[in-house]
C-alpha positions as CSV (number, residue, x, y, z in Angstrom):
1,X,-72.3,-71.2,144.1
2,X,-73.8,-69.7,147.3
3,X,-70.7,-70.0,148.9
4,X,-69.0,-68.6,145.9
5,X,-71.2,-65.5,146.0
6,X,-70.6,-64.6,150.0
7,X,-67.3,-64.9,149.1
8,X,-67.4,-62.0,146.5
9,X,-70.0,-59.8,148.7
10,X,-67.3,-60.2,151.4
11,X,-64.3,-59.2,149.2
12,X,-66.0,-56.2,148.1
13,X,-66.9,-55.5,151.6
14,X,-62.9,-55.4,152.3
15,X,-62.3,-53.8,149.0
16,X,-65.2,-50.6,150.2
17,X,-63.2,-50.5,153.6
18,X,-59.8,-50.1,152.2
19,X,-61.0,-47.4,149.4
20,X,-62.5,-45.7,152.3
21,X,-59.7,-46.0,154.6
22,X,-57.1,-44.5,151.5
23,X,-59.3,-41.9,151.1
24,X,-59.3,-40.9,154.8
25,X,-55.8,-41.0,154.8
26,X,-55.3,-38.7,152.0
27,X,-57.6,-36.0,153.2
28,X,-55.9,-36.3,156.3
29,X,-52.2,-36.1,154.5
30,X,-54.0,-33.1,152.2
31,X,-54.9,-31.0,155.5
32,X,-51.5,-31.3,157.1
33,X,-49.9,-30.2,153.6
34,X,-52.5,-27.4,153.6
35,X,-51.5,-26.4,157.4
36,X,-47.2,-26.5,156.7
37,X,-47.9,-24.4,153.8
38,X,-50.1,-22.0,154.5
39,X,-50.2,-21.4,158.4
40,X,-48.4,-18.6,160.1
41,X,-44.6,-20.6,161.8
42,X,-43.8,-18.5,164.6
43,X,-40.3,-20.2,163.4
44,X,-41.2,-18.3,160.2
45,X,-40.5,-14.9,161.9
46,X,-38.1,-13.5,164.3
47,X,-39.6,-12.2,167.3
48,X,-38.5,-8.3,167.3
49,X,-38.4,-7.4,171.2
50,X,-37.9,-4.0,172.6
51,X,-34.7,-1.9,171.5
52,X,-34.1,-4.5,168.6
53,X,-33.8,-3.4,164.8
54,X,-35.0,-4.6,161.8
55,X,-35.1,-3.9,158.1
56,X,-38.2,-3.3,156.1
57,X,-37.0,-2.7,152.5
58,X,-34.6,0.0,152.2
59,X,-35.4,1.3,155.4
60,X,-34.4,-0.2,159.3
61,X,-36.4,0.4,162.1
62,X,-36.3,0.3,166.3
63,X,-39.0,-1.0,167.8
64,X,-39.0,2.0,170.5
65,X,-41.5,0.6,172.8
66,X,-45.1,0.2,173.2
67,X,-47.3,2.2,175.9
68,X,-51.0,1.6,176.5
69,X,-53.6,3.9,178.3
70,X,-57.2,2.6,179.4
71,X,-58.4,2.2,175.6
72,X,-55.5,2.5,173.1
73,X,-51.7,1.2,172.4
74,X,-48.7,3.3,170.5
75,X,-46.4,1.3,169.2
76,X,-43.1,3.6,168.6
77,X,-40.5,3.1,165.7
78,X,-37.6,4.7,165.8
79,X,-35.8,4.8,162.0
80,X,-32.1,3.6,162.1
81,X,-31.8,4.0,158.6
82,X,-34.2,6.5,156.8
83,X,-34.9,6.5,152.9
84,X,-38.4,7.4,153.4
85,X,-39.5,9.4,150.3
86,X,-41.8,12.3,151.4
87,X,-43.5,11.9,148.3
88,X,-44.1,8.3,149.4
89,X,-44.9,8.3,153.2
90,X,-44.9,5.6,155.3
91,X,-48.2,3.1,156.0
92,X,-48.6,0.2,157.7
93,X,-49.8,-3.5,157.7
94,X,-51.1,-4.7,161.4
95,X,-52.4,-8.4,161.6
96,X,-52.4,-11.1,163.7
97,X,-51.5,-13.8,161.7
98,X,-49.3,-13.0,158.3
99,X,-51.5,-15.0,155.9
100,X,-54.1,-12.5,156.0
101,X,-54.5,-9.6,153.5
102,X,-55.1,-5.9,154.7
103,X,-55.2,-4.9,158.3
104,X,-56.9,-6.3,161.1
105,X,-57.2,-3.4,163.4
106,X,-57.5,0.2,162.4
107,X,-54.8,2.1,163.0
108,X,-53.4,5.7,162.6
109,X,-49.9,6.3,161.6
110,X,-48.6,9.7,163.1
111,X,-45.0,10.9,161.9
112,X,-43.5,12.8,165.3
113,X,-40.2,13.9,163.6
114,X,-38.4,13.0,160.7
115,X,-36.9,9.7,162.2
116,X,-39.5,8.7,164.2
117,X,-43.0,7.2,164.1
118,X,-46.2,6.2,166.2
119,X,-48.4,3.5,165.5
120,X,-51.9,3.8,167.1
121,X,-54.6,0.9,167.8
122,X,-57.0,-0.3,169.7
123,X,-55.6,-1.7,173.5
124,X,-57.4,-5.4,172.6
125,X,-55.0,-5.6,169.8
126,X,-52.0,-6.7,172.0
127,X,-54.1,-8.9,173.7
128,X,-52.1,-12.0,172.1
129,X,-48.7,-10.3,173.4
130,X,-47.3,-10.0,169.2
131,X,-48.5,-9.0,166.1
132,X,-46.9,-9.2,162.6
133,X,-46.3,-5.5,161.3
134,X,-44.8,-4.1,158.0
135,X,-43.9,-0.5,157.4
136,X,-43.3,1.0,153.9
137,X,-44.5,2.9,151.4
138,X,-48.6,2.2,149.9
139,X,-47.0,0.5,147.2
140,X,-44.2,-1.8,148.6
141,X,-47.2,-3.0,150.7
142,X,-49.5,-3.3,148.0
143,X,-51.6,-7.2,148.4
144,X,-49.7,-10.2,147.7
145,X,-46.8,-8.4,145.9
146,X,-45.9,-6.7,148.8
147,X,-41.8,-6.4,148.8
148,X,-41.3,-6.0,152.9
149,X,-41.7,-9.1,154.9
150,X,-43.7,-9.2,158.1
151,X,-42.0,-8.5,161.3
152,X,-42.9,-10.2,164.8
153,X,-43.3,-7.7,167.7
154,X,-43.2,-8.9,171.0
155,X,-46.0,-6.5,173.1
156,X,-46.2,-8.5,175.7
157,X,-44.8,-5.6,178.3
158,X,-46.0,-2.6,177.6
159,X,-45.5,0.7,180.1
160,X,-49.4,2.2,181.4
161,X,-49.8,5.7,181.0
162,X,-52.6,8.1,181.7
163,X,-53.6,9.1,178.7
164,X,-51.5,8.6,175.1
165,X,-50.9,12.4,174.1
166,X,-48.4,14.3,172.3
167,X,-46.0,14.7,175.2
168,X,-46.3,11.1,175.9
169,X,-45.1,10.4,171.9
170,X,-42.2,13.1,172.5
171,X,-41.0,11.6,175.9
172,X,-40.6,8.3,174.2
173,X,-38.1,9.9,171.7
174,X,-36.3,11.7,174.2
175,X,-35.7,8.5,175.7
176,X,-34.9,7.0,172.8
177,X,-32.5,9.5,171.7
178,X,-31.1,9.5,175.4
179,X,-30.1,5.7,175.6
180,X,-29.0,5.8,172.1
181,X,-26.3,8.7,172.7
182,X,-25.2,7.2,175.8
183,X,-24.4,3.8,173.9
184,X,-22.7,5.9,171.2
185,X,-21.1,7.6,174.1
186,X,-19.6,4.3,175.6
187,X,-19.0,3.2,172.1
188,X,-16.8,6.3,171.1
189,X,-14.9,5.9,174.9
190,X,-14.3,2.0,174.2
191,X,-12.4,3.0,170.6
192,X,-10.5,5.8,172.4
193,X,-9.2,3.1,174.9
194,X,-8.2,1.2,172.1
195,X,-6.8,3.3,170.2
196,X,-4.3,4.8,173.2
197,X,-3.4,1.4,173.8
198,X,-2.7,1.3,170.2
199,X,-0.5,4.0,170.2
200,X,2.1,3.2,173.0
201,X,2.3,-0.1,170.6
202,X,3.5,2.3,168.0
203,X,5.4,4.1,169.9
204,X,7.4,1.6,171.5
205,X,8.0,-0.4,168.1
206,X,9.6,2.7,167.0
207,X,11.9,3.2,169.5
208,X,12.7,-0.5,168.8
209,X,13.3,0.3,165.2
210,X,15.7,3.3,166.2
211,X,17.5,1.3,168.1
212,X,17.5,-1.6,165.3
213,X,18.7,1.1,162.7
214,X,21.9,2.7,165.2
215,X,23.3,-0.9,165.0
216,X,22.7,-1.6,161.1
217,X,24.6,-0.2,157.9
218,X,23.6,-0.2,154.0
219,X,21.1,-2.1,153.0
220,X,19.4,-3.4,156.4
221,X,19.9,-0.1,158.0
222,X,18.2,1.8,155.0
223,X,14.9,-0.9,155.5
224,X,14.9,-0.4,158.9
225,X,14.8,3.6,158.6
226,X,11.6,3.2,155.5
227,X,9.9,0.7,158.5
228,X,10.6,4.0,160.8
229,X,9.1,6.0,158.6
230,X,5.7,4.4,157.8
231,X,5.5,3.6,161.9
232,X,5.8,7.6,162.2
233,X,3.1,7.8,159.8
234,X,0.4,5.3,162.0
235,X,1.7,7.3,164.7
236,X,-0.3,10.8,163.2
237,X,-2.6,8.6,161.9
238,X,-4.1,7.3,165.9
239,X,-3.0,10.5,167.3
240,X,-5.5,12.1,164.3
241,X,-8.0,9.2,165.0
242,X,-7.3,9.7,169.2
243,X,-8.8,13.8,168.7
244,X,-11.3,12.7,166.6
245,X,-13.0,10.3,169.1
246,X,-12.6,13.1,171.8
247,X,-14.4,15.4,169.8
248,X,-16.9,12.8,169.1
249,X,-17.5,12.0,172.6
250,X,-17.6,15.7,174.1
251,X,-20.2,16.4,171.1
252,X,-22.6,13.2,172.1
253,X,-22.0,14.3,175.9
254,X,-23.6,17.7,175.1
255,X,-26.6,16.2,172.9
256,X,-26.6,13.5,176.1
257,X,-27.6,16.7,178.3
258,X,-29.6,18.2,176.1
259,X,-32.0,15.1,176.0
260,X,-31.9,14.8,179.5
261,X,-32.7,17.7,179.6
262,X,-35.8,18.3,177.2
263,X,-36.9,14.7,178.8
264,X,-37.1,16.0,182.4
265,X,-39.3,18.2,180.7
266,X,-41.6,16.1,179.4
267,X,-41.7,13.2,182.4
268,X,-43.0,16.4,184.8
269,X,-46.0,17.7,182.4
C-alpha cells in the first residue's frame, strides 16, 4: 500500500511538471503570435529614400529632402500628384513605430506653395535614421480608420544648415524644381531621338513602297498605293510629334534657367 501511494504522489508530481511545462509553452507560443501580429515589420513598409515617390490616397508625394539646424529637422514633400482640397488641408501623422495612435513628436505643417510642403520637428526625432509618416486630410487620418497607409522615410542623411528659415524652405523647391526639369529635359531629348530615328524608318519604307507600286498593276499595285498612303500619314504624324518635343524642350530649358536662376538667389542670402 505504501509503495502504492509513492507511486501516485510521484505520478502526480510528473503530471504538475507536464501541466506546467504546456502552460509555459503556450504563453510562450501566445507572445510570439502577439509579436507577428502586432509589431511594426520593417518588411511591412517600403523604405522611401530621398527623390523617391509615393502615394498617400489620392495624392503622391516626393520626399524632397530633409535638412536639420542645431535644434530642429524639415522634412520637405514635394506633391507629384495634387488633389488636395483647400477646404481640406493637409495634416500629418509622425511616429516611430506604426502601431501607435496619434503623433509622437509635435510638429508644424507649413504649406510653401501649392505643390509643396514642410514638415517641422524636433532634431531628436531622426535620431533612429526613419520614421513612419502619413499625409492627408484630418479625416483620412482619423484613428484606426485611417485610409492612407504609413510610409517609411529613410533620414538617415540629412544636409546641416544654419538656421531653418523661409529661404532655406524656398531653396529646397528651387532645387527640387531644378533637377526635376532637367530630367523632364533629358526625357523630352531621349523621345526626340527616337522619334527622328523613327522617322527615317518611315521614310525609307515609303520609298520602298513607291518602288513596290512602279512594278505592280491592279489589285497589288492599288494595296500597295493605300499602304503609301497611311505611311504618308505616320510621316505628319512624327514630324507633328518631332515639333512638339522641340517646343517642349526649349519651354523646360527656359523654366531650367529661371530656377537656376531664382536658386542662385537663394544659396547666396
Amino acid at each position: 500500500m505504501m509503495n502504492q501511494g509513492i507511486h501516485f504522489q510521484d505520478k502526480n508530481k510528473y503530471s504538475l511538471r507536464y501541466v506546467k511545462l504546456l502552460g509555459i509553452l503556450l504563453a510562450a507560443f501566445s507572445l510570439l503570435i502577439f509579436a507577428i501580429v502586432l509589431w511594426p515589420r520593417q518588411t511591412d513598409n517600403k523604405q522611401i529614400s530621398l527623390g523617391q515617390t509615393f502615394d498617400q490616397g489620392n495624392n503622391q508625394f516626393q520626399f524632397a529632402g530633409v535638412d536639420t539646424d542645431k535644434q530642429n529637422t524639415a522634412m520637405y514633400f514635394y506633391v507629384t500628384k495634387n488633389t488636395i482640397d483647400p477646404l481640406a488641408p493637409l495634416t500629418t501623422v509622425v511616429v516611430t513605430k506604426k502601431t501607435h495612435s496619434g503623433n509622437d513628436f509635435h510638429t508644424q505643417l507649413k504649406q510653401i506653395a501649392d505643390d509643396y510642403y514642410v514638415v517641422k520637428l524636433k532634431k531628436s526625432a531622426i535620431s533612429n535614421g526613419r520614421l513612419f509618416v502619413k499625409l492627408g486630410s484630418g479625416k483620412d487620418l482619423s484613428g484606426v480608420t485611417s485610409a492612407i497607409d504609413f510610409v517609411l522615410l529613410d533620414l538617415r542623411h540629412p544636409t546641416k544648415v544654419t538656421s531653418l528659415t523661409e529661404g532655406v524652405y524656398l531653396k529646397n523647391y528651387l532645387k527640387i524644381l531644378r533637377s526635376n526639369t532637367t530630367d523632364r529635359v533629358a526625357s523630352l531629348e531621349k523621345k526626340l531621338v527616337q522619334y527622328n530615328h523613327d522617322l527615317q524608318i518611315l521614310k525609307t519604307s515609303l520609298a520602298r513602297q513607291k518602288d513596290t507600286a512602279n512594278l505592280q498593276v491592279g489589285k497589288q499595285k492599288r494595296a500597295t498605293e493605300q499602304r503609301m498612303t497611311q505611311t504618308e500619314t505616320n510621316i505628319q504624324d512624327k514630324k507633328q510629334d518631332i515639333s512638339d518635343t522641340q517646343s517642349a524642350i526649349k519651354v523646360a530649358q527656359n523654366n531650367l534657367q529661371s530656377y537656376e536662376k531664382r536658386y542662385q538667389h537663394y544659396a547666396h542670402h
